[in-house]
VEXGU-195307 format. One record per residue (C-alpha): residue in three letters; chain; y, x, z. Coordinates in steps of 0.5 Angstrom, whole numbers, plus 500, padded with zeros to 3 digits. Example, Ala and Ser with C-alpha at 12.3 -4.5 7.8 and 13.67 -1.06 7.14 Angstrom:
<atoms>
{'Ala','A',{491,525,516}} {'Ser','A',{498,527,514}} 
</atoms>
This chain:
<atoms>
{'Unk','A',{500,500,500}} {'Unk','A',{507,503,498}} {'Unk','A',{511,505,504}} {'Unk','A',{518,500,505}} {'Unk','A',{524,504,504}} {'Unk','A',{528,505,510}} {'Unk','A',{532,500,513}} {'Unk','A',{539,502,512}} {'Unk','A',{537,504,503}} {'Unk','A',{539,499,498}} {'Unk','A',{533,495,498}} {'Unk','A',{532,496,489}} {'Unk','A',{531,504,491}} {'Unk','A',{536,505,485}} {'Unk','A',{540,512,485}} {'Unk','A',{547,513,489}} {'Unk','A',{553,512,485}} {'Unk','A',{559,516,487}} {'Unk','A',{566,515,485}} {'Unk','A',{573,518,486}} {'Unk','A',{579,517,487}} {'Unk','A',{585,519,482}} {'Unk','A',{587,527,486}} {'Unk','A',{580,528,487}} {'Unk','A',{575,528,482}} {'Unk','A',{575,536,480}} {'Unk','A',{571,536,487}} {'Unk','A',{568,530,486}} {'Unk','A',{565,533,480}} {'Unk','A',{563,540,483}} {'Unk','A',{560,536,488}} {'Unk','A',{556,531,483}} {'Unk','A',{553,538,479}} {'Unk','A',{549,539,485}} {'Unk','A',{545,535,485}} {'Unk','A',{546,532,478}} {'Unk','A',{549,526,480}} {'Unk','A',{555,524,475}} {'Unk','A',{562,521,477}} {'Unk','A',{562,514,476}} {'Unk','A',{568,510,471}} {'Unk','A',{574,506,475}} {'Unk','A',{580,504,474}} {'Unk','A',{588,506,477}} {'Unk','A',{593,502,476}} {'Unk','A',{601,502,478}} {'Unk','A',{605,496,479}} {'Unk','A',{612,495,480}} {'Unk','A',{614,498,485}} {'Unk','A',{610,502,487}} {'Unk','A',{603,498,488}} {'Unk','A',{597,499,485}} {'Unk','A',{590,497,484}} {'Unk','A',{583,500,484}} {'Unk','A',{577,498,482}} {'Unk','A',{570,500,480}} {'Unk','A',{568,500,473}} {'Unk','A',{561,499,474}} {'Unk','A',{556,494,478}} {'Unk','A',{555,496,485}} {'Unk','A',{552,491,487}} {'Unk','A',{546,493,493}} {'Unk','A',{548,500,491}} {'Unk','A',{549,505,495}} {'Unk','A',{556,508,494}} {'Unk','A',{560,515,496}} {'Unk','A',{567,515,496}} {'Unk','A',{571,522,495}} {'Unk','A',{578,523,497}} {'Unk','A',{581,528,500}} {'Unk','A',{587,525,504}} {'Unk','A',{592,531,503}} {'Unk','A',{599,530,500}} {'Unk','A',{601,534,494}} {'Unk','A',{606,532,489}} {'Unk','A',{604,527,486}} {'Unk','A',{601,522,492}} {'Unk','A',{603,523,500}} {'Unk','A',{598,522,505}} {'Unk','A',{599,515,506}} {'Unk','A',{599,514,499}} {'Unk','A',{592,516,498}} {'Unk','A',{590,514,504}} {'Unk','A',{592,506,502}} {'Unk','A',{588,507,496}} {'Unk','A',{582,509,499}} {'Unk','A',{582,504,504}} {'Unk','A',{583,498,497}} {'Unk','A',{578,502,494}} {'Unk','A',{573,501,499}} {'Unk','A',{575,494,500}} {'Unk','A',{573,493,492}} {'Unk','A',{567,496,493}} {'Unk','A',{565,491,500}} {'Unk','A',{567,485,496}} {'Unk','A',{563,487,490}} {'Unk','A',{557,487,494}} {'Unk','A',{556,494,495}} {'Unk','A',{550,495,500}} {'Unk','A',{553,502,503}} {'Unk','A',{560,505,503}} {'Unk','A',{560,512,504}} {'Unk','A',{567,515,505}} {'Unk','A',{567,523,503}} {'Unk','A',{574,525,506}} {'Unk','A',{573,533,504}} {'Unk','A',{580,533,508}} {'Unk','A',{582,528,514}} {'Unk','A',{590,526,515}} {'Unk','A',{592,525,521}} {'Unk','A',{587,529,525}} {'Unk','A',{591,533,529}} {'Unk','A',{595,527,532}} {'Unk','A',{588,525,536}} {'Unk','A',{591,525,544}} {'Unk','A',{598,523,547}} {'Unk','A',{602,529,549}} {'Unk','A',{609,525,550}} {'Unk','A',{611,518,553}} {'Unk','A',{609,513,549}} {'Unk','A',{606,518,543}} {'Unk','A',{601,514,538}} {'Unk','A',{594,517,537}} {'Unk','A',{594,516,530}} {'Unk','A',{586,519,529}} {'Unk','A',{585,513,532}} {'Unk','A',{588,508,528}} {'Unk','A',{586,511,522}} {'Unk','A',{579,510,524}} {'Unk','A',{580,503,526}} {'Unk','A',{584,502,517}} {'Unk','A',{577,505,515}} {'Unk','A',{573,500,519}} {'Unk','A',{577,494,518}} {'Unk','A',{575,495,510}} {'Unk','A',{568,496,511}} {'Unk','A',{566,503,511}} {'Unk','A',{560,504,514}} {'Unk','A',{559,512,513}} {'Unk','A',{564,517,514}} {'Unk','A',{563,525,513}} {'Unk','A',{568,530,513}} {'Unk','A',{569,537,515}} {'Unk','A',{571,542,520}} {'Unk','A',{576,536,523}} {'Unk','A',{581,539,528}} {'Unk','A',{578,536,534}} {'Unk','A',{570,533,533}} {'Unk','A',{570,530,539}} {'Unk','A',{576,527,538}} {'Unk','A',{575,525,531}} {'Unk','A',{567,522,533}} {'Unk','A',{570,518,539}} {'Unk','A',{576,514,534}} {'Unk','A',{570,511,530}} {'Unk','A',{565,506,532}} {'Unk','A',{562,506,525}} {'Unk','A',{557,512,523}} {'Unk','A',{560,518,523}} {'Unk','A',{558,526,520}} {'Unk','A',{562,532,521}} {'Unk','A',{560,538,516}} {'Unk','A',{562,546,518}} {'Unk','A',{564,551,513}} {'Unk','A',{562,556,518}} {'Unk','A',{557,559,514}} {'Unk','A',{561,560,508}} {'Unk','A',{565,564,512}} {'Unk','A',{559,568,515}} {'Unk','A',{558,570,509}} {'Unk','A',{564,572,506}} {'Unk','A',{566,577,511}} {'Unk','A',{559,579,514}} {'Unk','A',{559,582,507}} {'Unk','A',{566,584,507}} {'Unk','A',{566,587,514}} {'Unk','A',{560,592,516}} {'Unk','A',{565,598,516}} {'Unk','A',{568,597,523}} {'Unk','A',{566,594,529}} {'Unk','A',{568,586,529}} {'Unk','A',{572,581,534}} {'Unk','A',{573,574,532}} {'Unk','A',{580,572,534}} {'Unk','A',{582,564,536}} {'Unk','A',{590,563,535}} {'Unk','A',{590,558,539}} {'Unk','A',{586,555,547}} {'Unk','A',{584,548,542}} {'Unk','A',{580,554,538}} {'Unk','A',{575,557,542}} {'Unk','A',{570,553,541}} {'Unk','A',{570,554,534}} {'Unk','A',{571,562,534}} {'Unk','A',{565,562,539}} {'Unk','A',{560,559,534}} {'Unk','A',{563,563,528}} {'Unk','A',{563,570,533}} {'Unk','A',{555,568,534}} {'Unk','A',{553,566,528}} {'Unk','A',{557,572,524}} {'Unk','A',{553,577,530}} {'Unk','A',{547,574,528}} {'Unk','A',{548,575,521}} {'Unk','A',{550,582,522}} {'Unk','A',{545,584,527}} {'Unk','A',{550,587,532}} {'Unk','A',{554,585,537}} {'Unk','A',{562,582,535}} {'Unk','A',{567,581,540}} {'Unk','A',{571,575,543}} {'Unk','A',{579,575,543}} {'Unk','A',{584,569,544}} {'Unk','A',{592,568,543}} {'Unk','A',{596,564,547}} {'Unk','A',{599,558,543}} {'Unk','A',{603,552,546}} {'Unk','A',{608,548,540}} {'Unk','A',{613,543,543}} {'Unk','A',{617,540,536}} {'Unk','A',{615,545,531}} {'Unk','A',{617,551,535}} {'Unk','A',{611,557,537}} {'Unk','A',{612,560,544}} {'Unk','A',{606,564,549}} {'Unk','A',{605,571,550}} {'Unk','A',{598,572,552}} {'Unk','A',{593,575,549}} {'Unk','A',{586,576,552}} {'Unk','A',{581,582,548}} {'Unk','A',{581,588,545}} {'Unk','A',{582,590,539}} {'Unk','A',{584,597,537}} {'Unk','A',{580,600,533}} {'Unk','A',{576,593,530}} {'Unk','A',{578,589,525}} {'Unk','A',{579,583,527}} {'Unk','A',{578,576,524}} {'Unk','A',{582,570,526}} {'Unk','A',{579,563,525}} {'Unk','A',{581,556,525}} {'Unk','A',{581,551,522}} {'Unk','A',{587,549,517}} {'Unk','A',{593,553,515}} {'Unk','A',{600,549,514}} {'Unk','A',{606,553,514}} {'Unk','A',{602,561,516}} {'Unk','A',{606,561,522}} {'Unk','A',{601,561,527}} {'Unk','A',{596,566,523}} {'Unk','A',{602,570,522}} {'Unk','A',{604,571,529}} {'Unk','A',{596,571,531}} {'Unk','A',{595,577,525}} {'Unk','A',{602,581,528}} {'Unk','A',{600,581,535}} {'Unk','A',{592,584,533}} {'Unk','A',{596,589,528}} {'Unk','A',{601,591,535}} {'Unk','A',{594,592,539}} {'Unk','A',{591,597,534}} {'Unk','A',{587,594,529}} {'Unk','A',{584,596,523}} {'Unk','A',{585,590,519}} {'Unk','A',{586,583,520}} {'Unk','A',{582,577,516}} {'Unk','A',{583,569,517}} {'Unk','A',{579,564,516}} {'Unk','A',{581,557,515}} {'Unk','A',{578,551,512}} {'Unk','A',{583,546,510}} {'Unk','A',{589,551,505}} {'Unk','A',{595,546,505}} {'Unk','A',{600,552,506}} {'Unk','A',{606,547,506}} {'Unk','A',{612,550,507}} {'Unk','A',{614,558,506}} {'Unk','A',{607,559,507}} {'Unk','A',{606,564,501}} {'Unk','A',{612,567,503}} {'Unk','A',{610,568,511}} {'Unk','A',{603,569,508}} {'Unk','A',{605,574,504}} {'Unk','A',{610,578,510}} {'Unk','A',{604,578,515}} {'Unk','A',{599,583,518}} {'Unk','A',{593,579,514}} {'Unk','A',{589,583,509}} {'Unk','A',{586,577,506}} {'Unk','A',{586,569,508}} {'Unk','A',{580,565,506}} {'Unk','A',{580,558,506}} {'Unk','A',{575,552,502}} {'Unk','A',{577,548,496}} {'Unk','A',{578,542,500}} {'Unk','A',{586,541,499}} {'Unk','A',{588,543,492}} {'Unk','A',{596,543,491}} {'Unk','A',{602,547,488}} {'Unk','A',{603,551,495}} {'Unk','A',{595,553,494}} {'Unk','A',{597,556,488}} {'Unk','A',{604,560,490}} {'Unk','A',{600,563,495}} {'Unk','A',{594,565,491}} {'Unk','A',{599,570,487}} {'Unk','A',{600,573,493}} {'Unk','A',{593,577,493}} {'Unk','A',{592,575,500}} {'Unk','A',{587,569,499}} {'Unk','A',{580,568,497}} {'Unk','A',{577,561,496}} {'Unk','A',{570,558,498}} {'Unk','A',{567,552,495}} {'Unk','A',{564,547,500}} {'Unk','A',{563,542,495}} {'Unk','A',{555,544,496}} {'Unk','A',{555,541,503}} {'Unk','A',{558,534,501}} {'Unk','A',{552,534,495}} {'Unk','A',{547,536,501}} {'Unk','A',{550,531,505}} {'Unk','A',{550,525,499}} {'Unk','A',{542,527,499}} {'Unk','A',{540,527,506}} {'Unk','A',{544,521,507}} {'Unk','A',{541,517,501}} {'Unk','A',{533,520,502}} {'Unk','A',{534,519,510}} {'Unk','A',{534,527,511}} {'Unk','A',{536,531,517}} {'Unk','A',{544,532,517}} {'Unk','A',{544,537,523}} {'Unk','A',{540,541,518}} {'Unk','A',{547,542,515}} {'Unk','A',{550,546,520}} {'Unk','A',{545,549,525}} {'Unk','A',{545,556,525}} 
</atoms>
């Protein structure tokens, strides 16, 4: 007798259907090539004044969907624009009788406004969740969020959080063997995320690598603190976060490790959205390389690319993993388990 498809599949076993939103499908096609799934047609529309639609342009019906977008603004669409488009899409796609939404959201806005810091601040992460459930959505899976437990905590519906920490492994642990290593955290908020890479880079390289830590408070954009705590002469020093906006903070890690006798200093961030000056801070600053993923794309990305400091790593093969354990029933821990 056939085994029965498990409950949460669309009970025809068809194949998933992928979709992306106007801005995104460059990723979403990288995403499709791994594992040979092609972007699926729909339609964008403007109106006057500034409202649009989304539809797809094929049946979706009892299918099991993923929705990429990624919700950074760049000069064609702001966070919210994006934002809003996607949660009419995912509408669209309930209405039509998809039998599960997934949300592919390679970068997440509003992360980072996840706790109250002042009187009567919003916690905004929280909101958002609330938008993507409102419409439907039954599955959301991003990376490397700003606060994880902050982020799993916002949403009731099922949520998975994938890690580029393994492509930065690989990219320094084949760069770094010359000197000793320390992993730095720019920040307290930081550490955690620096100790996992600190551990699973050592176990990669086969010898020990140190620990460091700079102190970081921000109060209405301006940067203070003074500590630092590690050792870092004569090492090279690797800064991790987990995105870059305007290069300040890396920068002012980067010179407070130059100050203590550092070899070299590297960073690793996983959102790029390098606003502002970044290219010119990036390029001004003590680092010798700053690697990021293609999860934000934008003009800042390319001004700061002609600097020579920034490498970029794929991680549309983590969210191609991610749709084939979503959709065959297989393990997601396996993808970011050391």
């Amino acid at each position: 007798m056939p085994t029965a498809p498990p409950a949460y599949l669309p009970a025809t076993g068809a194949a998933p259907l992928l979709f992306a939103l106007d801005g995104s499908r460059a990723f979403a096609e990288r995403v499709g090539q791994g594992i040979g799934l092609a972007v699926s047609a729909h339609e964008e529309r403007e109106f006057e004044g500034g409202e649009h639609k989304a539809r797809p342009l094929v049946s979706v019906r009892a299918r099991d969907v993923y929705v990429l977008h990624s919700l950074h603004g760049d000069g064609r669409h702001s966070a919210n624009d994006k934002l809003c488009r996607l949660l009419f899409f995912i509408g669209a796609l309930k209405d039509a009788a998809a039998a599960r939404v997934t949300v592919l959201a390679p970068y997440l806005a509003y992360a980072r406004k996840d706790r109250k810091t002042k009187p009567r601040d919003p916690v905004t992460t929280r909101y958002v969740a609330a938008l993507f459930e409102a419409v439907g959505t039954d599955v959301f899976v991003t990376v490397d969020v700003h606060n994880l437990a902050a982020f799993q905590n916002a949403f009731r519906c099922r949520t998975e959080h994938l890690e580029a920490t393994g492509l930065f492994v690989d990219h320094f642990a084949s760069r770094c063997r010359e000197r000793e290593l320390v992993v730095v955290s720019p920040d307290a908020g930081g550490l955690k995320r620096m100790e996992q890479f600190r551990q699973r880079l050592a176990r990669a390289l086969g010898k020990p690598v140190g620990a460091a830590f700079c102190e970081k408070h921000r109060s209405e954009g301006v940067l203070s603190g003074e500590m630092f705590a590690g050792e870092v002469g004569g090492k090279d020093a690797i800064i991790v976060d987990d995105l870059v906006g305007s290069g300040a903070t890396l920068a002012r890690a980067a010179q407070a490790c130059s100050e203590r006798g550092a070899v070299d200093v590297y960073a690793a961030a996983t959102h790029g959205l390098l606003s502002g000056d970044a290219a010119a801070i990036l390029a001004g600053s003590a680092l010798r390389e700053l690697a990021i993923t293609d999860t934000v794309a934008g003009a800042g990305l390319d001004a700061a690319m002609a600097t020579g400091k920034l490498r970029t790593l794929g991680c549309a093969g983590l969210f191609a993993q991610a749709i084939e354990r979503l959709h065959g029933g297989g393990s997601m821990s396996e993808l970011t388990d050391a």
